[in-house]
C-alpha positions in Angstrom: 286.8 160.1 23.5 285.3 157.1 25.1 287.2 154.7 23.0 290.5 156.1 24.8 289.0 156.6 27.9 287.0 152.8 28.9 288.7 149.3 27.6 287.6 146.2 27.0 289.6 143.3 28.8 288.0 140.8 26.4 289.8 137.4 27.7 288.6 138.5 31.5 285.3 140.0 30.6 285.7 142.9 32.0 285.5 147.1 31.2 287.4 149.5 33.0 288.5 153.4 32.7 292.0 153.8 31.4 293.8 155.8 34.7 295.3 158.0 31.5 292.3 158.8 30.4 290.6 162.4 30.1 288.8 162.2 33.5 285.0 162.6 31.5 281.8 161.3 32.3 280.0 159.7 29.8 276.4 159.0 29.9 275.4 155.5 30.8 274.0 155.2 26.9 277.0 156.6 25.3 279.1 153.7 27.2 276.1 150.9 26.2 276.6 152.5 22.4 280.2 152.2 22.5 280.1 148.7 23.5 277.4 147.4 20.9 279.7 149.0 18.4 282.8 147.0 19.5 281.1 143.5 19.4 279.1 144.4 16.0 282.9 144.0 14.6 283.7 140.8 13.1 286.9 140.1 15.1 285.0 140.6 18.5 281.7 138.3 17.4 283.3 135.5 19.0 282.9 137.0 22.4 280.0 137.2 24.7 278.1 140.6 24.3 278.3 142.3 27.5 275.4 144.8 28.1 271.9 144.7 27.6 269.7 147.8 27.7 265.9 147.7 29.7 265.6 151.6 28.5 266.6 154.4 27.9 268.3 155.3 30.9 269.1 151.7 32.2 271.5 148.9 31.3 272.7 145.9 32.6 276.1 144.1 32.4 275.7 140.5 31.2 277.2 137.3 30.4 280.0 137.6 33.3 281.5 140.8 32.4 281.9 143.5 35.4 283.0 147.0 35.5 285.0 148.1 38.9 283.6 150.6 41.1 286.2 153.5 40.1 285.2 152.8 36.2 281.3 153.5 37.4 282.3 156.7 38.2 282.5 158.0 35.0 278.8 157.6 34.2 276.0 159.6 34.3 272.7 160.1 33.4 271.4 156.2 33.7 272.3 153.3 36.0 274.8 150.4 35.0 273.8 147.3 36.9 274.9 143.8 36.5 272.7 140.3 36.1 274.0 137.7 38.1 274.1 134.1 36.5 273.7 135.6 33.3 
């Protein structure tokens, strides 16, 4: 489930893969749904959203938040990029 598997470091804007996690690879969407979902809550609102989607198949990170290299592995199917000065 990605909700076990990717966290959300809200204070140092930043989303990494849980080392316990299942080892799956999520589609680039699935992790750019996930995310929406989590800052549509109330609690989160104060936040900065994180990602922004050009299409279908690509997304960038914004607003200062990164994602390590290790964590990138676990996507597929679309291309995670991030926005520099954003």
């Amino acid at each position: 489930m990605i909700s076990e598997d990717f966290k959300i470091d809200f204070e140092d804007k930043r989303i990494f893969y849980n080392p316990s996690g299942s080892g799956s690879k999520y589609k680039a969407v699935e992790l750019y749904s996930y995310l929406q979902d989590v800052f549509d809550n109330a609690e989160n609102m104060k936040y900065d959203i994180p990602i922004r989607a050009e299409s279908k198949i690509k997304f960038f990170l914004i607003n200062g938040w990164t994602i390590d290299k290790e964590s990138m592995e676990h996507l597929k199917e679309g291309t995670l990029d991030t926005v520099s000065g954003s």
